[in-house]
Structure formats: C-alpha cells, structure tokens
NUGU-733689 format. One record per residue (C-alpha): z, y, x. Coordinates in steps of 0.001 Angstrom, whole numbers, plus 500000, padded with zeros to 6 digits. Layout:
# NUGU-733689
ZYX;...
# end
This chain:
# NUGU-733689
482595497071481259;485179494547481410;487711494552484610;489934492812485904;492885494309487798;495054491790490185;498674492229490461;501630493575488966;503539496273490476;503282500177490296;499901500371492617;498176498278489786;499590500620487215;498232503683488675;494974501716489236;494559500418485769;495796503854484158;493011505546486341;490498502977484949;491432503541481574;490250507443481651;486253506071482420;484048505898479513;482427502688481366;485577500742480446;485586498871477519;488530496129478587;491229496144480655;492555492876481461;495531492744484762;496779489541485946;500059489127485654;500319492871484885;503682493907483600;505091495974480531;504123499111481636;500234498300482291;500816495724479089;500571499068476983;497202500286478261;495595496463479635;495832493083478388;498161490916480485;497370487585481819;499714484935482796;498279484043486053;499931484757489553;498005487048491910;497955484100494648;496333481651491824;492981481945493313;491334479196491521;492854480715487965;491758484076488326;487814482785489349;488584480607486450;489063483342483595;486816485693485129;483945483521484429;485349482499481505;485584485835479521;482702487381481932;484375490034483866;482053492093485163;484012493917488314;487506492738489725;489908495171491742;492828493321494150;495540494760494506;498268493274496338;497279491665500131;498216488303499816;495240486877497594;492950489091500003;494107487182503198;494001484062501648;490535484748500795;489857486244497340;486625487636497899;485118485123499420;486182482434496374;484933484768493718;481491486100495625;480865481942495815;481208482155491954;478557485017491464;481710487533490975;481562490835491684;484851492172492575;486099494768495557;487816494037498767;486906492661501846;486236488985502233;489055486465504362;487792487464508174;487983491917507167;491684490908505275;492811489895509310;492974494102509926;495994493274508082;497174489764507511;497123489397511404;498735492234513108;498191490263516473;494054490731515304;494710494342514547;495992495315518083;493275493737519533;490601495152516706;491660498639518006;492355497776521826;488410496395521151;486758499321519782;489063502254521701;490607503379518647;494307505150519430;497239503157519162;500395502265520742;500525499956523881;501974496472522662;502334492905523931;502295489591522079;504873487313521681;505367483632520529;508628482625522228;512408484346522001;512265484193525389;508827485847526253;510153488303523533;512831489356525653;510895489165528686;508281491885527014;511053494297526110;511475495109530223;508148497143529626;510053499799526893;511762501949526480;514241502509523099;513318502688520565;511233500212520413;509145498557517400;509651494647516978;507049493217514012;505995490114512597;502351489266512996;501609488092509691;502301489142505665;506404490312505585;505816492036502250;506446495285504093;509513494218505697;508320492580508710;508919495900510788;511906496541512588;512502500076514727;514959499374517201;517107502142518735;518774499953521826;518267496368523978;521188494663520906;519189495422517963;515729494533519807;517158491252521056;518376490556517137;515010491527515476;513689488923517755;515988485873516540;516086486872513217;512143486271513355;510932483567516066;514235481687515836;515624481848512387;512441482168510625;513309484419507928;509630485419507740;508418482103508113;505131481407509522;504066485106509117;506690485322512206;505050482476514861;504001485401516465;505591489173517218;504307492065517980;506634494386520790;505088497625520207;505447501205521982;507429503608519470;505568506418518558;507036509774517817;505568512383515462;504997512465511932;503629509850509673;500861510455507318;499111507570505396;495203507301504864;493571505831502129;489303505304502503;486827503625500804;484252501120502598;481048499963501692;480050498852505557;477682501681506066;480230504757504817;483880505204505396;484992508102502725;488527509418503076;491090510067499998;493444512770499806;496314512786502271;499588511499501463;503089510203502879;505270507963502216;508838507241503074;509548504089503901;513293503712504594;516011503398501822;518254506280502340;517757509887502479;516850511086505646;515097508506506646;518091505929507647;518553502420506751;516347499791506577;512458499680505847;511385499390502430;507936499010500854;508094502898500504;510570504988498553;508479507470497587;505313509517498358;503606512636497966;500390514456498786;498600515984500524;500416515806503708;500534519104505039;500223518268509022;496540516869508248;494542520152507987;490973520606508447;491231520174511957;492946517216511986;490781515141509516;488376516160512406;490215514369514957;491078511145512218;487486511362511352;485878511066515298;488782509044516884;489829506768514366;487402506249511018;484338506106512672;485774503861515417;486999501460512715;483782501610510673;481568500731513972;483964497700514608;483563496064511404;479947496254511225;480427494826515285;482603492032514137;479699491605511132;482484492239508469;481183491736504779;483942495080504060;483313496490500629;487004498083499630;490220499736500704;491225500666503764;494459502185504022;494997503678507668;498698504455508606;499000507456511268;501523509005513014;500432512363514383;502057512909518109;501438515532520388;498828513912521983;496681513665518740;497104510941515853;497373507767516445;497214504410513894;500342502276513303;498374499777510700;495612498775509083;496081497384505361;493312496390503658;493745497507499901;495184500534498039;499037501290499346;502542500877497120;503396503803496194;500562506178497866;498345504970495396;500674506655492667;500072510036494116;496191509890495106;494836508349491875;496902510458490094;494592513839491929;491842512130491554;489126513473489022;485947511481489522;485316508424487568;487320505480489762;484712503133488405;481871504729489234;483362504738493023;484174501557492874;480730500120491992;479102502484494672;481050500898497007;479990497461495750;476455498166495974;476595499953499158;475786503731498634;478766505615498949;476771508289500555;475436509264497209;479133509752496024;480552513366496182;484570512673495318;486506515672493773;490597516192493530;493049518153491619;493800521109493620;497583520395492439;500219518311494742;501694515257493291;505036513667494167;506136509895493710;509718509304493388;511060505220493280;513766504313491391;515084501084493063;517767497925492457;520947498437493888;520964496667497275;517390496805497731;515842495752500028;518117492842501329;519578491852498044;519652493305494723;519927491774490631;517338491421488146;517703491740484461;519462495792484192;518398496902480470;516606500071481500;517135503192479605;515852507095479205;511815505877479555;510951507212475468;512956510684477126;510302511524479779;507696514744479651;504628513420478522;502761514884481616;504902512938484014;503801509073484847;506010506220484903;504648503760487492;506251500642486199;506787498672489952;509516495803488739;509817495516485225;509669492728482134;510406492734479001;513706490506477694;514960490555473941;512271493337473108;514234495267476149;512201496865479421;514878495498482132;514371495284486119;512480492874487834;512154493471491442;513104495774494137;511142498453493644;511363499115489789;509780502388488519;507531505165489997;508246508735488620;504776510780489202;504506514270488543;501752517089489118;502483520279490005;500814523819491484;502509522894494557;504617520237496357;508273521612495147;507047522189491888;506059518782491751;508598517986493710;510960519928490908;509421518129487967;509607514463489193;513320514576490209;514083516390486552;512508513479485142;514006510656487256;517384512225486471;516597511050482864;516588507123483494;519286504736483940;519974501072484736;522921499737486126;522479499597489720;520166502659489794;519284504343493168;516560506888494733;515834509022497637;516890512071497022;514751513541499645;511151512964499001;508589515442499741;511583517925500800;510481519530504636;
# end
C-alpha cells in the first residue's frame, strides 16, 4: 500500500513511524513532512492546508489510503474534497470537523445529546463578554470559538485577567476570525486525562489513556501550550472509570453523530477532566492529539493500518486492539520563549547520542547547510518505554539531557505525581 500522511510535526512522526512497522506498507509519502519523518517517508512540498495539491498528487501517484493529521485541512473540508475524487483517506468530512473547528457547535453538540460538560454562555460582543462573566465565579475559562492552534484557551484566576482575555480576542483580534465568537465557560476542577478513539459511525473504540501537560512551566504555571509533554496510561482512569467515560460520554457522542447523520470515519480525541462528581469533557478534537499521539502509538502493537482501513470500511467491531503492557513518557523540548515568541534556525545537537530504544519525535525541525536546526515552537519529542511510568519517566529525561540548541527548554515535571 501506498499512504499518504498529512502534516509535519511530531504527531505525524509517530504516525508515519507506526505505519512503517506494517507489512501492508510499501510507500510512505508525508506532506510537507519534516527531517525526522524525511528518514523513514518521502517528503512532499505541499502545505497541509493545500487542499487542491494534496487531491492532486494523490491521484497522481495513486495513493491508496490518506491519514490527516493536523485540524485545519479537516475543518476546511479535506474529506469531503478527496471522497469527491474517489479517495479513500480517514477523518471525518467538513460538518463532523465542527466537534472541533466550532467550539460554539461543540457546547451545543453535548448540551444536545446530555453528554457532561461545563455550563457556558456564548459571546460575540466585549460587552456581552463582560456581561456573561456576572454568572462565575474565578477562575473562569475564556476561549475562542474557532481554530487558535491550541492557544485559544485562557484560564483566568480573577475579574482583570477575564476582562483582558476578552479584548485581547473580540477587540484586538489576535485570533482573528477564529475569535468572532467566545466561549465563557465554568472552570472545572479535577484532573485532566486525554482520550483518544477510533470511529467508524457504528463503533467508538477507545485507545490507551494518556495526559498531557499543557502549560509551559513546571508545575503547571504559565501560559497554555500545545502540550509539553505526555504520558500514559493515566492512572485516575481505572476500570471503573472507562465505565463511566464509556456510558456517559462515548456512547453519548457516538449516538449524536449518527443523530446529526455525520459521515465520521476517524479520530476522536476526547479531553476529560475527572471531578468529584464523575468526568466530564472539556473538548472534542477531531484527529490524533500533539503530543498524546507520541505516547499511545508508541504502546500500540496491532497493525495501525489494518485499524485504520477497518475503520474506513466500517467494521471496527471485528477489530480486537492490543497494547504494550509498558508506560511510555513524552518529554518536549521547546524554543526559548515559546509560546508567545521564540527564534528559528538553533543548529541542534546530541540527536546521533540518543539510546536507540528511545524515539525522537521531530515536532519543529528543517534541515539548513546539511544541519537539523529548529523550526517551530514545539521542536522535538523525547519518547521512551519503560516497565513503569518513572522508569520511563527515568529514561526519557536521561535522554533529553543529551540534546542541545541554543534556547533549549523542557518541563521538568512530566509524568512526576
């Protein structure tokens, strides 16, 4: 099989690196890719929002299954563009993408089919913003409705910083039309755990557990990130409470897509925050999660492919999915200054030093002068195994410790309880 893999950042490394283990796979091809899949795929010069491109090649060259990565191309309606074309590739088409592209549609998905959330209200004005914020109490969660590249959230501990969020995104626009609308949300209190699940619009199959850590300094102060680092599983969500997940929230959420008639045949990636009065979801995104993808492919041991064309061709109920016993920890190494503002072009060194049962996640990278340097916030993902979280834990910090760029900076503090 030939596949195509869109995107370019450490969840389509992990993706394409699990592809590459299935004897099915004959080609890898990931558009735009970057140097660290460019050693195990072919990279293709096209952007990930080039819609017309991407159907373009895939005919071209006759890929026979696509996998999206990032959210953008699925909003804008991916799917639909290359299902028109006689292309089979996974994800849901432009109206399931909404679970994430609209958080507005979200709310109301979940308000619709009684699934747990947060009480919120909806916002287009400054002034209606502040009006809303009379009905919380602090902290309080102020979020752009549409795409923010994960940055679009803002947890606000008093009336000053709630009132700010606001202008900085209905009056100054620094979100841009993903911030028309905002989302005043009730603060939940627990702890987090992330979901991943497969869809085929008859099944919903839950991953492993896993959790990320979204803001950039250790103990979880600072500002949000796209997630400094994960690891799995999550020890909160026992037995019991994939129960609970399973009867209050993935069932709910599978009966509302087939209600809304949903063509859904991917990723769903269901954000959770356990409270005492039972879990509850903070999001819906609608592909495989940056960097909880890292640690969940990395336990997986059946064939990605074969999941990924039973989920095409509906019949995910014939699919038993097995995992590593062993924990896996996902530690980011990040610009300096990310994630307001950070520089590009640090000659990364230490990578040809790292155990060869440890996975570097390339997240921000390019190659300049025959030299790997940064490219983005987010710049590499140090995975590890181990026979337990610390000892994962153990080996991916002894491994990070061997990298440097100018600028260099991590969590020191994933996966520690």
């Amino acid at each position: 099989m030939k596949i195509l893999v869109i995107g370019e950042g450490g969840r389509e490394h992990a993706i394409v690196w699990s592809l590459s283990k299935s004897p099915k796979v004959t080609k890898i091809y990931c558009a735009p890719g970057n140097p660290g899949i460019g050693e195990i795929a072919e990279c293709v010069e096209i952007k990930a929002n080039d819609i017309k491109a991407l159907v373009e090649f895939s005919r071209e060259i006759s890929v026979d299954l696509t996998i999206v990565g990032p959210e953008e191309p699925l909003v804008m309606g991916i799917v639909d563009a290359f299902r028109k074309e006689g292309l089979r590739i996974i994800g849901p088409t432009k109206e399931g993408a909404m679970l994430e592209g609209s958080k507005a549609f979200s709310k109301r998905f979940m308000e619709k089919y009684k699934i747990p959330t947060g009480k919120y209200t909806e916002v287009s004005s400054y002034e209606g913003g502040l009006k809303s914020l009379l009905n919380y109490e602090y902290p309080v969660v102020i979020k752009a409705d549409g795409l923010a590249a994960g940055k679009g959230v803002f947890i606000c501990g008093d009336k000053q910083e709630a009132e700010e969020a606001l202008k900085k995104i209905l009056k100054d626009k620094v979100f841009g039309s993903s911030g028309d609308r905002v989302i005043v949300e009730e603060y939940l209190e627990g702890i987090e755990t992330s979901i991943l699940c497969f869809v085929d619009g008859n099944r919903i199959l839950p991953m492993v557990s896993s959790q990320d850590h979204k803001r950039i300094y250790d103990g979880d102060r600072g500002p949000n990130t796209g997630g400094m680092g994960t690891y799995s599983p999550n020890d909160i969500y026992n037995e019991e409470m994939a129960l609970d997940v399973k009867e209050e929230i993935l069932e709910p959420t599978l009966y509302g897509i087939q209600q809304e008639g949903m063509d859904y045949r991917g990723i769903v990636f269901i954000g959770l925050m356990i409270t005492p009065q039972g879990p509850k979801v903070l999001e819906y995104n609608v592909r495989f999660g940056d960097p909880e993808t890292q640690v969940v492919l990395t336990r997986l041991e059946t064939d990605l492919v074969e999941i990924l064309q039973a989920t095409l061709e509906k019949r995910l109920k014939k699919i038993d999915i097995t995992w590593k016993e062993q924990a896996a920890v996902c530690v980011i190494l990040a610009s300096g200054g990310y994630p307001i503002e950070y520089q590009r072009g640090k000659e990364i060194k230490g990578l040809e030093s790292i155990d060869t049962d440890v996975m570097v996640f390339h997240s921000g990278t390019k190659v300049i002068d025959e030299k790997i340097v940064t490219n983005g916030g987010r710049v590499l993902g140090i995975t590890a195994l181990g026979g337990n979280i610390e000892k994962a834990r153990s080996k991916a910090y002894r491994n990070a410790e061997k990298i440097y760029f100018e600028g260099i900076t991590y969590r020191r503090d994933i996966a520690q309880n």
